[in-house]
N, C-alpha and C positions, 0 to 999 in steps of 0.2 A: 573292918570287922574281923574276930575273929577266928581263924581257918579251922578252927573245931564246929564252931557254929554251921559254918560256910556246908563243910562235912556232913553236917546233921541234917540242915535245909534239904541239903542236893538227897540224902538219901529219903527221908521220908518222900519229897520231889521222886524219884525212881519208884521208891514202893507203890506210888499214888498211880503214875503211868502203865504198872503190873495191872492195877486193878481193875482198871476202867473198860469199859465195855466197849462194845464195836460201834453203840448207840452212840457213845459219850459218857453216858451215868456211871454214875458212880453206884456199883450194887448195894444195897439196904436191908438189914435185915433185922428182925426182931427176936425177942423171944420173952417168957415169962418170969424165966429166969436168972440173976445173974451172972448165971456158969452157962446161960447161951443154952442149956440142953433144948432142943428139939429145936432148934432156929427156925425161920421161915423169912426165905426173900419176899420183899416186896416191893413193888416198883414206885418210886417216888423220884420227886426231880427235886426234892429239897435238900437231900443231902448234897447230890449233885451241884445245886447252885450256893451255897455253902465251901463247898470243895473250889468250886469254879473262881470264886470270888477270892479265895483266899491264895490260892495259886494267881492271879491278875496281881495280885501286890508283889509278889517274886519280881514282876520286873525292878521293883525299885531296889532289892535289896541286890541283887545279881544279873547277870545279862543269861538266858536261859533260851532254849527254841523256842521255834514257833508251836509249840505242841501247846504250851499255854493258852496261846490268843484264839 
């Protein structure tokens, strides 16, 4: 594969571990509109299992920690 991509995986992979809460979740936030003004978190497990799922396939493309499993 290659090592640009490899690059790009692993960092958005780091961004994603910045994010993530003490729970697990992944924070979620809405708003009404698309510049985001007035945001509002809200708690949902769907993004979270979305995120969860898609980080679960990293093992096949790299060998990565156990932060994934």
């Amino acid at each position: 594969m290659n090592n640009k991509i490899i690059k790009s995986i692993r960092k958005g992979y780091l961004f994603l571990l910045s994010k993530q809460l003490n729970s697990g979740e992944f924070p979620t936030t809405r708003a009404k509109k698309i510049s985001m003004e007035n945001a509002s978190y809200i708690k949902s497990i769907f993004l979270t299992t979305f995120v969860l799922h898609s980080l679960s396939q990293l093992k096949n493309v790299f060998p990565i920690d156990e932060t994934v499993q």
